[in-house]
C-alpha positions, 0 to 999 in steps of 0.5 A, a space after each residue: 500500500 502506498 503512503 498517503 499525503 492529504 491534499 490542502 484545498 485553496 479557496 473555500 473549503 469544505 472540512 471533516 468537523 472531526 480532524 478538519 481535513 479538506 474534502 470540498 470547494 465550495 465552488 464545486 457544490 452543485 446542489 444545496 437542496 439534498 437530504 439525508 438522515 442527519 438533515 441537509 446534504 450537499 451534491 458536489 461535482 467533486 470532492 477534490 483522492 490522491 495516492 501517493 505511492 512512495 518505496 521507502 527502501 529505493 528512496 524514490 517515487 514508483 508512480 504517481 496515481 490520481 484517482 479522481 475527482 475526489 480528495 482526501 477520501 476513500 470509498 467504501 462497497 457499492 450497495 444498492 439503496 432506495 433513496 426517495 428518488 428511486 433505486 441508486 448504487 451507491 458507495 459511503 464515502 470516508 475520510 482518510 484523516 479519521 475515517 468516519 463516514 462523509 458522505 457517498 457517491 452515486 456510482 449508478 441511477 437506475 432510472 433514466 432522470 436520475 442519471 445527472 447524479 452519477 459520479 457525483 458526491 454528497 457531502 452530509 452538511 452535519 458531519 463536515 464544517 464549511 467554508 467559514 468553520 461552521 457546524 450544522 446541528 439538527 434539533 433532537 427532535 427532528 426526522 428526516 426520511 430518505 437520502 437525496 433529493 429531486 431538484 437540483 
């Protein structure tokens, strides 16, 4: 396995509340209007993993892997889930600096309008801080169902 190196993000960004590593530019947001257990999400065209791979024993570089768009996060299993736009392959998305969960990534919609959110991230706007160091709270008492929403 290679050596990780965390990407620093110019401009306004995006953060793990727990270990403040960068996952996003505001810039790259494509939608606000999404939903998921926690409350707000938000769909990123992307969010920013790069993988370095370092010999230490040859004191060089083998090869440098982009694996992109996404930054500072790795992905987890593709799964199938219903979400209130209809059937989606998803994948939870982690963040490398503490490994808790950020997000997914819609790797596939199973019907034809969903399909503009293919390759895309969802950042959940209550695990991440933004641009301007602030945390989303969700009162106790509210519920929310499903996990994305239809306009964007």
């Amino acid at each position: 396995m290679g050596r990780l190196f965390l990407m620093y993000l110019d401009g306004n960004v995006y953060s793990c509340k727990h270990c403040k590593t960068h996952l996003g530019l505001a810039g790259d947001i494509i939608s606000k209007t999404f939903h998921c257990k926690h409350g707000k999400a938000y769909l990123f065209h992307k969010v920013w993993v790069i993988y370095l791979q370092y010999s230490v024993s040859q004191q060089m570089y083998d090869s440098l892997l982009f694996v992109v768009p996404s930054v500072n996060v790795t992905p987890g299993l593709k799964e199938d889930r219903m979400m209130m736009t209809g059937m989606h392959t998803v994948c939870d998305v982690f963040c490398v600096g503490c490994g808790s969960i950020v997000g997914w990534k819609y790797e596939a919609a199973h019907e034809k309008g969903q399909r503009y959110k293919e390759g895309k991230y969802v950042l959940e706007r209550f695990k991440v801080s933004g641009p301007d160091g602030t945390q989303y709270f969700i009162a106790h008492d509210a519920h929310f169902t499903g996990s994305d929403a239809d306009d964007v």
